[in-house]
C-alpha positions in Angstrom: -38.2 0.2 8.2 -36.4 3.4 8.0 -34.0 3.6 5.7 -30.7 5.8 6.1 -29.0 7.6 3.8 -25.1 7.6 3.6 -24.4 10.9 5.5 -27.0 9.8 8.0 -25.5 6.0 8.4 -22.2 7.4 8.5 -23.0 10.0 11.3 -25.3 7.4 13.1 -22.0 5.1 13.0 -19.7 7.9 14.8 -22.3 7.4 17.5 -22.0 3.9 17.5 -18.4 3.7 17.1 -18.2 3.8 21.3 -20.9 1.2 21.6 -19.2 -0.7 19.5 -16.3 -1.1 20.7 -17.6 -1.7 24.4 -19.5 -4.8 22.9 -16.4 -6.1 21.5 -14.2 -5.7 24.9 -17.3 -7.1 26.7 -17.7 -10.0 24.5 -14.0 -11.0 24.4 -14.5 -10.8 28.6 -17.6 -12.5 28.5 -15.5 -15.3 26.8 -12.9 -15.5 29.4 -15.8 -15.9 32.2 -17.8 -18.3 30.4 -14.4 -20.4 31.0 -14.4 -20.5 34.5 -13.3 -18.1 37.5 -10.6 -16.5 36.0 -8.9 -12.6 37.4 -12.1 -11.1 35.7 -14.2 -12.6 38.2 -16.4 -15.7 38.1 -20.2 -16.1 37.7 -21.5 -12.8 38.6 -19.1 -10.7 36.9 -20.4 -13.2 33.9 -24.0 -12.3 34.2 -23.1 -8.5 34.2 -21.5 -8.6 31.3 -24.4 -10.1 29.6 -26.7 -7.8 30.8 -24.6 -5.4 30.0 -24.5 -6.8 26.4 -27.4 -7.4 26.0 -28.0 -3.8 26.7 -25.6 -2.1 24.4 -27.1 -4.5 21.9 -30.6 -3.3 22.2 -29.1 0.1 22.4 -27.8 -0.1 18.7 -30.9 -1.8 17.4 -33.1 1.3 18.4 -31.1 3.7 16.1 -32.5 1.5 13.1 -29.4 0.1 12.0 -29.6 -3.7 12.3 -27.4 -6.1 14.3 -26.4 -9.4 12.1 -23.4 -10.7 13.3 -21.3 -10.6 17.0 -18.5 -12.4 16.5 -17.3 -10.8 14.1 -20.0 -7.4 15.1 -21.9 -7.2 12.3 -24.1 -3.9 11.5 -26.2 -2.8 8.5 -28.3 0.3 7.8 -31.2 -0.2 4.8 -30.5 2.1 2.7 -31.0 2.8 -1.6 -28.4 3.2 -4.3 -30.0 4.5 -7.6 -33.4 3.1 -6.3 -32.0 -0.4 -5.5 -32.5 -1.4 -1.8 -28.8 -2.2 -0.1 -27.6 -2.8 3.0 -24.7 0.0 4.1 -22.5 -2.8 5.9 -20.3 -1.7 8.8 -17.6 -5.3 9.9 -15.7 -5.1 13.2 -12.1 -3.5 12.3 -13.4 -0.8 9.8 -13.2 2.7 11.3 -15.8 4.1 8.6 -18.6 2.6 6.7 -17.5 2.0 3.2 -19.2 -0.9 2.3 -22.6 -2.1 0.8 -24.1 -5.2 -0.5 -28.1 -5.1 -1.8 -30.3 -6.5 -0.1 -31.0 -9.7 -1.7 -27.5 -11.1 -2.0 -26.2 -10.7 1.7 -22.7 -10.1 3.0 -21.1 -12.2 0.2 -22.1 -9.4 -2.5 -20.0 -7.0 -0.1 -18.9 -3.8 -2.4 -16.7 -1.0 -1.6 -18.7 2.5 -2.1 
């Protein structure tokens, strides 16, 4: 597993930021479809958006950080503080990465760097 360190999560996260975002306006339209022909479309324009999730997805796994969560978006990049293996934990709403939790305790042992 390749692990990042915080310059190199936090400039891998600029890229992502796009992506991101995109996977968040996708899933709330995905939502909207799923409900029934709606002004977004109906079945088709359903399946393209999760293809096209499902390809901006894969497209953030393959930079190494990891996808957990999609609703909320969920991304961590392994990483070591003072030789202890963490997770640097990016939520949907943040605008940086900021956050970390190790690697054995999950999100709920979420601190601030």
């Amino acid at each position: 597993m390749e692990l990042f360190t915080l310059d190199e999560a936090r400039a891998e996260l600029a890229r992502l930021l796009p992506v991101l975002d995109e996977i968040v306006r996708l899933r709330a339209d995905a939502a909207e479809l799923a409900s029934g022909d709606t002004a977004l479309g109906g079945l088709p324009e359903f399946k393209a958006a999760q293809a096209r999730l499902d390809e901006l997805m894969e497209s953030v796994q393959q930079t190494g950080a990891e996808l957990k969560g999609f609703a909320p978006l969920l991304v961590d990049f392994r990483s070591e503080l003072d030789g202890v293996p963490v997770l640097l934990c990016w939520l949907e709403g943040d605008r940086s990465l900021d956050w970390y939790h190790r690697a054995d305790l999950g999100f709920a042992g979420r601190r601030r760097l």
